[in-house]
C-alpha positions in Angstrom: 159.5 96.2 86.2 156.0 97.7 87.8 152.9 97.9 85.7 152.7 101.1 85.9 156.6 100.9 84.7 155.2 98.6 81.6 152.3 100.6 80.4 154.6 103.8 80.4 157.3 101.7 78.2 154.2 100.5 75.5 152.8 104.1 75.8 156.3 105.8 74.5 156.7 103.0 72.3 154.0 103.3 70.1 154.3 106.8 69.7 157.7 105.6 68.9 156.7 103.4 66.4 153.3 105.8 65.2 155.5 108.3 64.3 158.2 106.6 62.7 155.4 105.1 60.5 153.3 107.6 59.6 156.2 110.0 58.9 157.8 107.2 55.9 154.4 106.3 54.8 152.6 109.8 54.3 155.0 110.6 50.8 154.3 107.2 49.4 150.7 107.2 50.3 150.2 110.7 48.5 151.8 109.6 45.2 149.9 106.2 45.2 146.6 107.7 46.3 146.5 110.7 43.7 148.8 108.9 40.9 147.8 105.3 41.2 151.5 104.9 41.2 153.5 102.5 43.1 156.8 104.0 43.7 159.4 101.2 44.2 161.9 104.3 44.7 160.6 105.5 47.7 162.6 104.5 50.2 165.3 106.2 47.9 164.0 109.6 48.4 163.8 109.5 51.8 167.6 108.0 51.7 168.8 111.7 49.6 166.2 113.6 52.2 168.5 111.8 55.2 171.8 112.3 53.4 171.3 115.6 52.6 170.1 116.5 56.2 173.1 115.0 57.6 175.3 116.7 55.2 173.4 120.2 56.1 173.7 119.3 59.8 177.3 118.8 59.4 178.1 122.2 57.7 176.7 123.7 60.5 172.9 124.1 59.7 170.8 123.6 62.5 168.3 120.5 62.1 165.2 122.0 61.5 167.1 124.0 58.5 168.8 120.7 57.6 166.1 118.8 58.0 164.2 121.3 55.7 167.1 121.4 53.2 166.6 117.3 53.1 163.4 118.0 51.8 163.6 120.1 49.3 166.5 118.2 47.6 164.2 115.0 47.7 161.7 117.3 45.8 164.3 118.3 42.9 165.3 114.7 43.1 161.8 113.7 42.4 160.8 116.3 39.8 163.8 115.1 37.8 162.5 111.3 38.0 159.2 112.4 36.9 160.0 114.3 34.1 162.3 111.9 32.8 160.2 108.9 33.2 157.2 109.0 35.5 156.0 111.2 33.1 156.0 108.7 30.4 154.4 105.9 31.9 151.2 107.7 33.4 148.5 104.6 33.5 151.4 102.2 33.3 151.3 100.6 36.8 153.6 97.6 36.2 156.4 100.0 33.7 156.1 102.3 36.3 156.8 99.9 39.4 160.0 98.3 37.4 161.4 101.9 36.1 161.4 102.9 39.9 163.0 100.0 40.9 165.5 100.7 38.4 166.4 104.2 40.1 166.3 102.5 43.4 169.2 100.2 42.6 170.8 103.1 40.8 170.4 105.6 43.1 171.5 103.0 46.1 174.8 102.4 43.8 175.9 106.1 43.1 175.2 106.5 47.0 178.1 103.6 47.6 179.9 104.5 45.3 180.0 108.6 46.6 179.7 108.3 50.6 180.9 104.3 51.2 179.4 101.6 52.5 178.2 104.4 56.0 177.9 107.9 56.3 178.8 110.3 59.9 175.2 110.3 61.7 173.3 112.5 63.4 173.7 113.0 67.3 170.3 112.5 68.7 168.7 115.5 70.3 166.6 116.0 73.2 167.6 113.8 74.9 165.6 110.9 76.9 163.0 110.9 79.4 162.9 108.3 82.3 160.7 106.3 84.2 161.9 104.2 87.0 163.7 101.6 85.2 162.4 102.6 81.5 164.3 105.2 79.8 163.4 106.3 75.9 164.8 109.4 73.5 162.4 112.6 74.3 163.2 112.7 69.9 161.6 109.6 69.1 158.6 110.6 71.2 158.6 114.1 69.4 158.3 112.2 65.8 154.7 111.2 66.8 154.3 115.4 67.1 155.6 115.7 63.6 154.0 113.7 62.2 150.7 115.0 63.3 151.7 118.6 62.1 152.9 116.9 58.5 149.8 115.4 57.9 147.2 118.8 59.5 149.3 120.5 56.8 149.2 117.8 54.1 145.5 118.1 54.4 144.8 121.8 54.7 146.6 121.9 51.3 144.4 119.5 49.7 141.3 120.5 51.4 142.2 124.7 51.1 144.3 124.9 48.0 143.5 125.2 44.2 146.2 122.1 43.7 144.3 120.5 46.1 141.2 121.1 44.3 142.5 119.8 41.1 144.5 116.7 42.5 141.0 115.4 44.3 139.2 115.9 41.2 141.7 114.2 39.0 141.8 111.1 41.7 137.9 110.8 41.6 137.7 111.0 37.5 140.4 111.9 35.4 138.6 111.9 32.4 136.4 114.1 33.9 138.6 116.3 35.3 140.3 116.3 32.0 137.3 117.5 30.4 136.4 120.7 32.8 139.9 122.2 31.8 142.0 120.7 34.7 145.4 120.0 33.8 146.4 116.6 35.0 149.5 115.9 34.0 150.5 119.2 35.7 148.3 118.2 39.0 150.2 114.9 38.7 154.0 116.6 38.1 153.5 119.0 41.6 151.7 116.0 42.9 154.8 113.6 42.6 157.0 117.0 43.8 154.9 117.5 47.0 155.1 113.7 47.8 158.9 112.9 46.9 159.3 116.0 49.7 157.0 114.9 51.8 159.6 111.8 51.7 162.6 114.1 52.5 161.3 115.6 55.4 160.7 112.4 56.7 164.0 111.1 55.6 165.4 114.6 57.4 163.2 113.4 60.6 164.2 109.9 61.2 168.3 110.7 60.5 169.1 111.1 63.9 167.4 107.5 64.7 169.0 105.4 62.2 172.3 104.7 60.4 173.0 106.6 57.7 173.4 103.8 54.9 173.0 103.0 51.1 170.7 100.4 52.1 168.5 102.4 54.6 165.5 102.8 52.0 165.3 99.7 51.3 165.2 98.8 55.3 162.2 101.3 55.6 160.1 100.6 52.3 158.3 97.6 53.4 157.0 99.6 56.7 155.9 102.5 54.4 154.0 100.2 52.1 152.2 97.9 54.8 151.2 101.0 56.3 149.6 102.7 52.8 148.2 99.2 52.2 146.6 98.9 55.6 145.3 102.3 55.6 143.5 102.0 52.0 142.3 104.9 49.9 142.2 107.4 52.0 145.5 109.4 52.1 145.3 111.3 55.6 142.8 109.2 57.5 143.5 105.8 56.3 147.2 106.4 56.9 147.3 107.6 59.8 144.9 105.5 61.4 147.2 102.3 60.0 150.0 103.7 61.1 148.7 104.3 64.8 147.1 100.7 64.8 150.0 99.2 63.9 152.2 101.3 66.2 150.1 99.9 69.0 150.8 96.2 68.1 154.5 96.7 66.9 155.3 98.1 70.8 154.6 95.1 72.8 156.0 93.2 70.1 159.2 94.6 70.1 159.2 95.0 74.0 158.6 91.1 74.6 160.7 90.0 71.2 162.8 92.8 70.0 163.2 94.4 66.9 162.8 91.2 64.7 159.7 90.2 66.6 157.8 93.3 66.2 158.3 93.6 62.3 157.1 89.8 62.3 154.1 91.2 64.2 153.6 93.7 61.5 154.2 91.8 58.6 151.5 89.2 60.4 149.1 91.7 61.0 149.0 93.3 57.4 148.7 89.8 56.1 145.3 89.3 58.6 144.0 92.6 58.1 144.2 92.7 54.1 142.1 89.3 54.7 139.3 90.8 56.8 139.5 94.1 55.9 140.2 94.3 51.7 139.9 97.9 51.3 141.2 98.8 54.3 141.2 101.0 57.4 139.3 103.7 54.6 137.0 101.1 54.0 135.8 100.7 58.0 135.8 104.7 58.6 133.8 105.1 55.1 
């Protein structure tokens, strides 16, 4: 393989990975940053967003609707869990982490128990693009473009919205807030909403990519959290910046070692970068 060859295989491969990334990370990273909640169930909501694409997709939706669909039902999903129990443990951080773990394991368990051990995929669409003797799907390479529209909207609604308003003054000071006639608890309830389907969408997104398992939010939670803990505070920048930079070392990674070796080079690089940088990607831009 030419040089030219190689640098067009990294290139498509970390906008591969970038997108994948930022797309599973941006839900988690909205609850945490505006909640101060670490939800252990994420990877769950992205699983009903996936499931309930491909059953859309199936019934003869086309994937955009599907895909759409996916995230809604992740939103009702989520508005259930936090009126049941989120909503309960508001400044709870460790309840909260072992209640969502708890719906994680139930929610993996109904799924088993209702669809099997797999579920019918989603052909990829597209197609694949070609360079001498590197081929990759056109649809991976069309996440990274998602993912950029996700986020421009995600923060046009908190820079251009009264919700938005209300959810950055309730992350700055929520006492504060509090006092000036904001009503939290209802900035938090559409806050947890927005993010769960944020989390579908993505869910919806990646479907075609992956197999459609019980266990497939459990095999994407880790990426999702290294990237919100790389990128620190900051929801849209921090994130998205994380996800790119480790995009960019996961490619060669997985070109020269495969799968295995470029989540070892993630995991690696989180561990380094927490060292050097504690608060951060945020912390550098700020």
């Amino acid at each position: 393989m030419s040089l030219i060859e190689s640098l067009f295989g990294f290139l498509i491969l970390a906008l591969s990975h970038f997108g994948k990334l930022a797309l599973i990370a941006l839900g988690l990273a909205v609850i945490f940053g505006i909640m101060g909640i670490i939800n252990f169930a994420h990877g769950e909501f992205i699983l009903v967003g996936a499931y309930t694409t491909a059953m859309g997709y199936h019934a003869g939706f086309p994937l955009l609707l599907a895909i759409f669909v996916g995230g809604l039902a992740a939103g009702i999903f989520g508005l259930i869990v936090e009126r049941l129990i989120i909503q309960h443990l508001y400044d709870r951080l460790i309840e909260t982490l072992v209640a969502t773990w708890g719906v994680s394991l139930i929610v993996i368990q109904l799924v088993r128990i209702q669809f099997g051990g797999t579920f019918a995929g989603i052909h990829t669409p597209l197609g694949s693009i070609q360079y001498g003797a590197f081929s990759a799907s056109t649809y991976r390479i069309a996440l990274a473009g998602a993912a950029i529209v996700l986020f421009a909207s995600t923060y046009a609604i908190f820079m251009y919205t009264r919700y938005g308003l209300h959810s950055r003054a309730a992350m700055q000071n929520k006492e504060m807030a509090q006092c000036l006639g904001i009503p939290t608890k209802r900035v938090y309830m559409k806050t947890f909403f927005f993010g769960s389907v944020l989390s579908g969408i993505a869910g919806g997104l990646i479907a075609p990519t992956v197999s459609l398992t019980p266990d497939m939010g459990t095999n994407v939670l880790v990426e999702a959290f290294v990237t919100v803990i790389v990128g620190g505070a900051n929801v849209i920048v921090g994130t998205s910046l994380a996800a790119l930079s480790l995009g960019i070392i996961q490619a060669p990674a997985s070109m020269l070692f495969g799968t295995l070796g470029g989540y070892l080079a993630l995991l690696i690089t989180t561990v380094l970068l927490i060292r050097v940088l504690p608060e951060g990607l945020t912390g550098v831009v700020e």
